[in-house]
C-alpha positions in Angstrom: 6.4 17.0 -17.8 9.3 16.0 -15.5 7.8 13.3 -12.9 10.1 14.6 -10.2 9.4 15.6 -6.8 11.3 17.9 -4.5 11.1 20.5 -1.9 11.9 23.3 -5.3 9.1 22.0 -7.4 6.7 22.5 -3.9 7.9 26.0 -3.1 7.3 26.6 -7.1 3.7 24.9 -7.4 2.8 25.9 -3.9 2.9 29.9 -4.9 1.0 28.8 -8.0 -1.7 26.9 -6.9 -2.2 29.8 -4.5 -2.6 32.0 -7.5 -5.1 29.9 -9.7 -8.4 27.9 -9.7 -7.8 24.4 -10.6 -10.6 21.8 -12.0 -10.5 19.4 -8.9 -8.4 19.3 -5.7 -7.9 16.6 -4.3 -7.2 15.6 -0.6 -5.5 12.9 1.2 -2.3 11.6 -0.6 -2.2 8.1 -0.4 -3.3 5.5 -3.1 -6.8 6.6 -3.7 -5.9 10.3 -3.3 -2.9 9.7 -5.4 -4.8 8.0 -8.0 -7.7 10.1 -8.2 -4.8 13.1 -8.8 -3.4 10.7 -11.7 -7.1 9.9 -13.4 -8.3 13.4 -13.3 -4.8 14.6 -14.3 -4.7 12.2 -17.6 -8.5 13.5 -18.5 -6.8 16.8 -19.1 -8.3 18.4 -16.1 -6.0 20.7 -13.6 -5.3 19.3 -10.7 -4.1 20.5 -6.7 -3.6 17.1 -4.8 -2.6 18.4 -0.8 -2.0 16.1 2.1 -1.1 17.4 5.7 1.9 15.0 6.0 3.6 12.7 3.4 2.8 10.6 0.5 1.6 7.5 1.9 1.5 8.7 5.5 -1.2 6.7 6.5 -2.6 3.4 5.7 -1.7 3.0 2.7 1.9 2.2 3.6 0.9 -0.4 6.5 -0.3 -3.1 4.5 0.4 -6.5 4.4 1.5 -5.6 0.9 -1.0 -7.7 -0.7 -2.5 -7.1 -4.3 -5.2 -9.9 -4.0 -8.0 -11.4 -6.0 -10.4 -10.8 -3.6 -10.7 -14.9 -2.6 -12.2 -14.1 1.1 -14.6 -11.2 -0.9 -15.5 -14.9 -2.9 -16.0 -17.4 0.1 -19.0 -14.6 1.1 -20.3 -14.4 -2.0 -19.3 -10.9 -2.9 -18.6 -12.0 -6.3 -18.7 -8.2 -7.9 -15.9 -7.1 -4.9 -14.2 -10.3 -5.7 -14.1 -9.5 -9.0 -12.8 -6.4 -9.3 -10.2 -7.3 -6.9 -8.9 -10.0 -9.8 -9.3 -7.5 -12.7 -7.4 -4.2 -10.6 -4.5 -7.4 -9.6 -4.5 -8.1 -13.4 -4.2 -4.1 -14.2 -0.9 -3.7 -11.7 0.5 -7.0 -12.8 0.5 -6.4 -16.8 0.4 -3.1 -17.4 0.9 0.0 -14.8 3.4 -1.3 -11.6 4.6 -4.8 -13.3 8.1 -3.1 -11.5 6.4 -3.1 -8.1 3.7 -6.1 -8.1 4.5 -9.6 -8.8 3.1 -13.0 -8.3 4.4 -15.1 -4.8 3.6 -18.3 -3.5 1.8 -19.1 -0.4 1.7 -22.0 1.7 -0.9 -23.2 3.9 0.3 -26.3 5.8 -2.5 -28.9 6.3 -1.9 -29.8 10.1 -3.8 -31.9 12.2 -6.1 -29.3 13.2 -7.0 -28.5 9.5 -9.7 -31.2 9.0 -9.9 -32.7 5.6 -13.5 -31.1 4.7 -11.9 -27.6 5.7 -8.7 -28.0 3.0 -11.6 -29.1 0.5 -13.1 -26.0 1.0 -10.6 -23.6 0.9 -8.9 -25.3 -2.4 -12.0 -25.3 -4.0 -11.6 -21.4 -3.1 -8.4 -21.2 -4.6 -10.0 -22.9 -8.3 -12.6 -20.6 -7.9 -10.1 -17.8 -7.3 -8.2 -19.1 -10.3 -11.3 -18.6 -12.2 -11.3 -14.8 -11.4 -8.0 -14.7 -12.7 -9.1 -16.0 -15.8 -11.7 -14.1 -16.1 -9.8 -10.8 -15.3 -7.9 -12.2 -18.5 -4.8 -12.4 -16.1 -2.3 -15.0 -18.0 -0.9 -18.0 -16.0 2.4 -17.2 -16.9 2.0 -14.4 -14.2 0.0 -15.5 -11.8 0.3 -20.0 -11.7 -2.5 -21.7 -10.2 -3.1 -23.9 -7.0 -1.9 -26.9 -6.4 -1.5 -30.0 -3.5 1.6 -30.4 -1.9 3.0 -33.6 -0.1 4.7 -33.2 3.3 8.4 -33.5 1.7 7.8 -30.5 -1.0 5.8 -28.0 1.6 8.7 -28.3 4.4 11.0 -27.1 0.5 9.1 -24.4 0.5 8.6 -24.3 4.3 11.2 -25.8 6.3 10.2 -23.9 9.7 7.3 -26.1 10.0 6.3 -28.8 12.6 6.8 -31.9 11.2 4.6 -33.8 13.1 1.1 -34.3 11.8 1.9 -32.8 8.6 0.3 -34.2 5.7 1.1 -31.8 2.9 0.3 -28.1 2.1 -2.1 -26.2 -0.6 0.1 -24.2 -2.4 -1.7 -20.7 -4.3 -0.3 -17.8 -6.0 -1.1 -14.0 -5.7 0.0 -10.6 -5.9 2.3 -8.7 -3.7 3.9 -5.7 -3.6 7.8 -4.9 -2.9 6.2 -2.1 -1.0 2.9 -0.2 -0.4 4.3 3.2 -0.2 6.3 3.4 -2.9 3.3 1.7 -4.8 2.2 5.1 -3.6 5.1 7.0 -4.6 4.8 5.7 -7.5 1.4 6.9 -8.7 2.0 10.6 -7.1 5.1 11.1 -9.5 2.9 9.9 -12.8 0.3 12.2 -11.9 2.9 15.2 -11.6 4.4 14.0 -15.0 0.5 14.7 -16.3 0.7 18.0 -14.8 -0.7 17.6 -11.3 0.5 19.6 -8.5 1.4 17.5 -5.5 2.0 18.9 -2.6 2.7 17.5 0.7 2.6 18.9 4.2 -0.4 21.4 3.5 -3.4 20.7 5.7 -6.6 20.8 4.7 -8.6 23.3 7.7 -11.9 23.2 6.1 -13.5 22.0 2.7 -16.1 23.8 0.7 -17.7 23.2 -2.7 -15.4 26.2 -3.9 -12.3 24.6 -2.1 -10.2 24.4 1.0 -8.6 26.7 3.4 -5.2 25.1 3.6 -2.2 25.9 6.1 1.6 25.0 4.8 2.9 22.7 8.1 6.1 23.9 6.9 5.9 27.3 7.3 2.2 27.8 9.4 1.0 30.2 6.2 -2.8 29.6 5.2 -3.9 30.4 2.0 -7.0 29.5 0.1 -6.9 26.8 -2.9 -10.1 27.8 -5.2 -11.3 24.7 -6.9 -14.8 23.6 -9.0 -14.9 21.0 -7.1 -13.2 18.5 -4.2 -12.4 14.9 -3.5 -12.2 14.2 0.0 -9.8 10.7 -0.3 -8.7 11.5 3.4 -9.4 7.6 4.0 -10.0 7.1 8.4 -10.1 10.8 8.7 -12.6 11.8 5.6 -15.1 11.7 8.4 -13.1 14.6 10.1 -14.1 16.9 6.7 -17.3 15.5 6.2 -19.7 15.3 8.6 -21.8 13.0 6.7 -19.3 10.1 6.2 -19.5 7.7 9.4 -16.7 5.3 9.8 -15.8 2.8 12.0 -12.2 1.6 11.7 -10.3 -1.5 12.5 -6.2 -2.0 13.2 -4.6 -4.3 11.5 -1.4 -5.4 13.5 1.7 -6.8 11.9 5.1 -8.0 13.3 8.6 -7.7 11.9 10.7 -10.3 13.1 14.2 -10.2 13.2 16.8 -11.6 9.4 16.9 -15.4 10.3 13.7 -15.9 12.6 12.7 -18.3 10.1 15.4 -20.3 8.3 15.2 -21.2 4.8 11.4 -19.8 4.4 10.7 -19.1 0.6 7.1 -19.2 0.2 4.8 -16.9 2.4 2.3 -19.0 4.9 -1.7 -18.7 5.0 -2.1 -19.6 8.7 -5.3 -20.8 9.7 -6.9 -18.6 12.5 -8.7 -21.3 15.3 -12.2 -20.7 15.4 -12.4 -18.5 11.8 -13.6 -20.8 9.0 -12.4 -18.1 6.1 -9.4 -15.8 8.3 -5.8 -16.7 8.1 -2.6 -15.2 9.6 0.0 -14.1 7.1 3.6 -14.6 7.1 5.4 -12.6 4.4 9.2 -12.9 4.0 10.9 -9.6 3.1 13.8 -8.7 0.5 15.5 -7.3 3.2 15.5 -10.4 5.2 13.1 -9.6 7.7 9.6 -11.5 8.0 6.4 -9.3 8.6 3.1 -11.5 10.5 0.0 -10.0 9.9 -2.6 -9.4 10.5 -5.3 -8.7 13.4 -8.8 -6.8 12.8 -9.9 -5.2 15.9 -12.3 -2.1 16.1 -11.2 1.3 17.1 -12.9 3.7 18.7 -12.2 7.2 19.5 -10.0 9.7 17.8 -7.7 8.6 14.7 -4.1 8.9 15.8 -1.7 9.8 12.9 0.5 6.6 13.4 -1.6 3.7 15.2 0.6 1.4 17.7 0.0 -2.1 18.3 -0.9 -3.4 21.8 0.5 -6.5 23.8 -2.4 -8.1 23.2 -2.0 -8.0 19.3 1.5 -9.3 19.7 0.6 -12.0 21.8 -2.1 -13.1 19.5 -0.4 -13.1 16.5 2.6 -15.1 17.7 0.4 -17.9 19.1 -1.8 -18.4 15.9 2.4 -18.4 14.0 3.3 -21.0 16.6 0.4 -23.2 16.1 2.3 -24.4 12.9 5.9 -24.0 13.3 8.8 -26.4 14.9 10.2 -24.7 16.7 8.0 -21.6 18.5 8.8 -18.0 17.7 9.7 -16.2 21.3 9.1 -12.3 21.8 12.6 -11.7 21.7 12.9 -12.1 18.2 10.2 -9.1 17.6 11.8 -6.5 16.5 9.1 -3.9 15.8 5.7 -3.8 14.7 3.3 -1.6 12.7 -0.5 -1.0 12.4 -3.1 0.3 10.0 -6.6 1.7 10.2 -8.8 -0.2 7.6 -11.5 3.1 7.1 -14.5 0.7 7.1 -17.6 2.0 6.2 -19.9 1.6 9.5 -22.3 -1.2 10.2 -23.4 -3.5 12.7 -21.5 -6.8 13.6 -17.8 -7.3 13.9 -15.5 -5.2 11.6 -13.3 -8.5 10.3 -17.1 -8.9 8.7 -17.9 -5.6 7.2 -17.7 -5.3 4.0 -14.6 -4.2 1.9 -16.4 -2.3 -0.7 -15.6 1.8 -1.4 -18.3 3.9 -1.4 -18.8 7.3 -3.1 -20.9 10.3 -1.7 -21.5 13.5 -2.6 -23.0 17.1 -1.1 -22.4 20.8 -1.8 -19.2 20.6 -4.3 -17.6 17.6 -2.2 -16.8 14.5 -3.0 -16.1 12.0 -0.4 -14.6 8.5 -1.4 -13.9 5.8 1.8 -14.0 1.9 2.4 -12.2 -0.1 -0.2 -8.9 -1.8 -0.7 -5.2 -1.5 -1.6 -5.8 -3.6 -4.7 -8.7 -1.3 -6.1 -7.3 1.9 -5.6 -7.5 2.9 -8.9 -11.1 1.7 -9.3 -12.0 4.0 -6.1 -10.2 6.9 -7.7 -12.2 6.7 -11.1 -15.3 6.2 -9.7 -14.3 9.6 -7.2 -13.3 11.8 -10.3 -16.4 10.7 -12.6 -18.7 11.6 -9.6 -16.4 14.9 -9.6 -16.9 15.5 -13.3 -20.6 14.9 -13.0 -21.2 17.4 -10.1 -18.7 20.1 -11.6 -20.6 19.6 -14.3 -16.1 19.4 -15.7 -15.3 19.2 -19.9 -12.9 15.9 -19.2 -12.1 12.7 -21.4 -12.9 9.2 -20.1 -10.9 7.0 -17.9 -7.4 6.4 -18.9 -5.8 4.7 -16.2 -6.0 1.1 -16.8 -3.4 1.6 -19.3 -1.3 4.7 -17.6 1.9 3.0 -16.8 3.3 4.3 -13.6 7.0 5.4 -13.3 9.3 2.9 -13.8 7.3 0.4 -15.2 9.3 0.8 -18.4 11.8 -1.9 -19.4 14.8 -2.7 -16.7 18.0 -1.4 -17.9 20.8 -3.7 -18.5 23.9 -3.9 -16.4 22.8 -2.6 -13.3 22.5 -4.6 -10.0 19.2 -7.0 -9.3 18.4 -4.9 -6.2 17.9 -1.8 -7.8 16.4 -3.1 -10.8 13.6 -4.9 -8.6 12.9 -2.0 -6.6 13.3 1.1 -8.7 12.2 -0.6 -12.5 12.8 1.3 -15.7 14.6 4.2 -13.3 17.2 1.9 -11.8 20.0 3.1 -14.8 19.8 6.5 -13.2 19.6 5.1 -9.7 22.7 3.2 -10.3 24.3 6.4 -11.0 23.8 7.9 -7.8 24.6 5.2 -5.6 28.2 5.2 -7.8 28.8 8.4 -6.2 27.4 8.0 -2.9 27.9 4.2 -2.3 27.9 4.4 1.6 25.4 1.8 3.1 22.8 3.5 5.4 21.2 -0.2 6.6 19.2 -3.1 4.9 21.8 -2.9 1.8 20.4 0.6 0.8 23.0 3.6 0.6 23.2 7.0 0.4 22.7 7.3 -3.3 19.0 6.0 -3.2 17.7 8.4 -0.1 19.5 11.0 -2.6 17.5 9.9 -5.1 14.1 9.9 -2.9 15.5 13.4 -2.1 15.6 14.7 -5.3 13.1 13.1 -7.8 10.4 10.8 -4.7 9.3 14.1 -2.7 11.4 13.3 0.6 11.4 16.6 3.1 12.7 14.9 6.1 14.3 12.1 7.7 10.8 10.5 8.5 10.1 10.5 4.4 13.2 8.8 4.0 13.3 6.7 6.9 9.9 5.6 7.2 8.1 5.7 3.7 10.5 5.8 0.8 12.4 3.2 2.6 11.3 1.3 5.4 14.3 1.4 7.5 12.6 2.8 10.3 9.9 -0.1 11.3 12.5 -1.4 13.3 14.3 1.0 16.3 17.6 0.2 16.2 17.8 -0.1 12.2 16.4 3.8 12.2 18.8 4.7 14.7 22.1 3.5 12.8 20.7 4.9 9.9 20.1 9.3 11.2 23.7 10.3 11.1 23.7 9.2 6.9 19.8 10.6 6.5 20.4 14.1 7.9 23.8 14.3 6.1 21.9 13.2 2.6 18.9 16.4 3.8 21.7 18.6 5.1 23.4 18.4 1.9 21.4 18.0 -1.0 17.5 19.2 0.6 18.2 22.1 -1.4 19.6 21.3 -4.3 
């Protein structure tokens, strides 16, 4: 089945699912949600997946675009959680998304105010880490291991940083992803390929072991979607459709500094946070030129908002743990935006930067509720979801297939097309290449009006925020976004329909 999505497959699969009862619906849409769609999809169940806004729409796509190993999971003896982490990073890497996750190198510089017994410790983390990765049968070829750098090679790496005092740098390697949501974006197109209906913009009103009342957002319609049974993967606002999940969230802040902020930096930094023996900043150069700083955990109370902003006070903080290693000091000025996700930690006493990463499964009445986890181990959270489903819907289904589902566009790259679209778009770029022939105009960061076409047409885009602000991420900075409407609406004016 065709992996496209578009506003005509909705309409088409939106007066179907209304029609039918399917095995499992699923809702929430980003990488859990996504992936529990694909897993129960590729068991040869039916499948609704339903999410009130877009693919991706809420943490999922404001990550620090990390696929880890789970080293901090390792430093508090999570070893399981560690563990996984390493085996679902070996899973992306080989075999499902090697298009959209790949190995990088990190820096962390050993400054004055790193003592010598602290860069013991956290290079012994790094072997140890390495070990995962051989365990997690991850070859070294993608992912290299740690190593000591003098003072001469980490300013090669890392030329923006404060000479003075510097006496070397632990270099490690791990995953990262081009980008989170089309990570995301990725996985909701496979599972339509297996025959799942995914629809955005349709809001779940209530759940019930027989289903959900949903309304279309588009259109304000509400309709019933009969199912054997649900997966609530609503991540910080499962509690919100299931009054037995309790949650206590924590924003993670990042900044986005403006194309030449830091000159010449190749490798991404592990900062050392003052007064946190196993928390670092991040600093994560982008394709596009701009350089993201991440990331604060703060607890939030109070109502979820649908997109989190970051206070002063994160801005603030972050820059002065950047400047604590850096020659010449970052100033506010060269922020150009920032973004914020809500990490949907499971609640517990003590500070949320302690609470413990792990997912956690529950079920009651027909409904199953998965929360807590990781970017990395979505697709470990989404099988564990749909075999609780399978159990309590008492569901004919095959095993697991997902650890060897490859998602679209992790096919071979295509010859002869440009590096840029072959690194972002994979096995698909050939057809990409196509479109941007006949619609070459630049809308901003080097993209043009043939790709938003293409996010338009086959990616599920409805609106200028799904173009701006998910399938690209032109619109984390204001003035970027702005340049780029007048190209966006013409692209949804155009071709919305087609």
């Amino acid at each position: 089945m065709d992996s496209s999505l578009n506003a005509a497959r909705r309409s088409r699969e939106l007066r179907r699912v209304a029609e039918e009862q399917v095995d499992v619906l699923v809702v929430g849409l980003g990488a859990t949600g996504a992936g529990a769609a694909l897993d129960a999809a590729t068991r040869g169940l039916s499948v609704a997946a339903i999410d009130a806004h877009d693919l991706a729409f809420g943490t999922s796509r404001w990550s620090s675009k990390m696929v880890h190993g789970g080293l901090r999971y390792l430093a508090k003896g999570q070893v399981g959680v560690a563990y996984e982490s390493a085996a679902e990073r070996g899973i992306l890497l080989r075999r499902t998304a090697p298009h959209l996750v790949r190995a990088h190198p990190y820096v962390l510089p050993l400054t004055p105010e790193v003592s010598r017994r602290q860069a013991a410790l956290v290079m012994t983390g790094y072997r140890l880490g390495d070990g995962l990765r051989a365990a997690a049968r991850t070859p070294r070829r993608l992912l290299p291991g740690p190593t000591r750098l003098n003072a001469a090679r980490a300013h090669t790496l890392a030329p923006v940083l404060r000479t003075e005092g510097l006496r070397g740098a632990l270099l490690s390697w791990d995953g990262r992803l081009l980008d989170d949501a089309r990570l995301v974006v990725a996985i909701a197109r496979t599972a339509a390929a297996h025959g799942a209906r995914v629809l955005t913009r349709c809001r779940a009103l209530r759940l019930t072991g027989h289903g959900a009342e949903v309304r279309d957002e588009l259109t304000g319609e509400e309709f019933t979607i009969r199912a054997k049974v649900v997966i609530n993967a609503a991540g910080v606002w499962a509690g919100t459709l299931d009054p037995q999940v309790r949650l206590r969230p924590s924003r993670g802040s990042h900044l986005v500094l403006e194309p030449g902020t830091l000159p010449g930096l190749i490798a991404g930094l592990h900062v050392p946070i003052p007064g946190e023996s196993n928390r670092f900043a991040l600093v994560l150069p982008q394709p596009d030129g701009r350089i993201h700083v991440g990331l604060t955990d703060e607890p939030v109370d109070g109502p979820v908002p649908d997109v989190p902003e970051v206070p002063e006070e994160d801005v603030r903080t972050l820059l002065e743990v950047l400047n604590g290693v850096l020659e010449v000091p970052v100033t506010r000025e060269a922020v150009a935006g920032s973004y914020a996700g809500l990490r949907p930690l499971l609640a517990a006493d003590g500070r949320t930067a302690d609470l413990s990463r792990e997912h956690a499964v529950f079920s009651q009445d027909g409904v199953v509720t998965v929360v807590g986890g990781k970017l990395t181990t979505y697709r470990r959270m989404a099988e564990d979801a749909v075999d609780r489903a399978v159990s309590d819907g008492k569901l004919r289904a095959r095993r697991c297939r997902t650890r060897r589902v490859p998602l679209a566009g992790a096919g071979p790259r295509p010859p002869g097309v440009p590096a840029r679209l072959a690194e972002r778009y994979g096995s698909e770029a050939e057809s990409v290449h196509e479109l941007v022939k006949e619609h070459p105009e630049e809308v901003g960061l080097g993209l043009t009006k043939g790709e938003l076409l293409w996010s338009v047409l086959h990616e599920g885009a409805l609106d200028e925020g799904d173009l701006l602000d998910r399938r690209t991420r032109i619109g984390l900075v204001g003035r970027d976004r702005d340049r780029a409407l007048p190209a966006t609406r013409d692209v949804l004016d155009r071709f919305s329909r087609t």
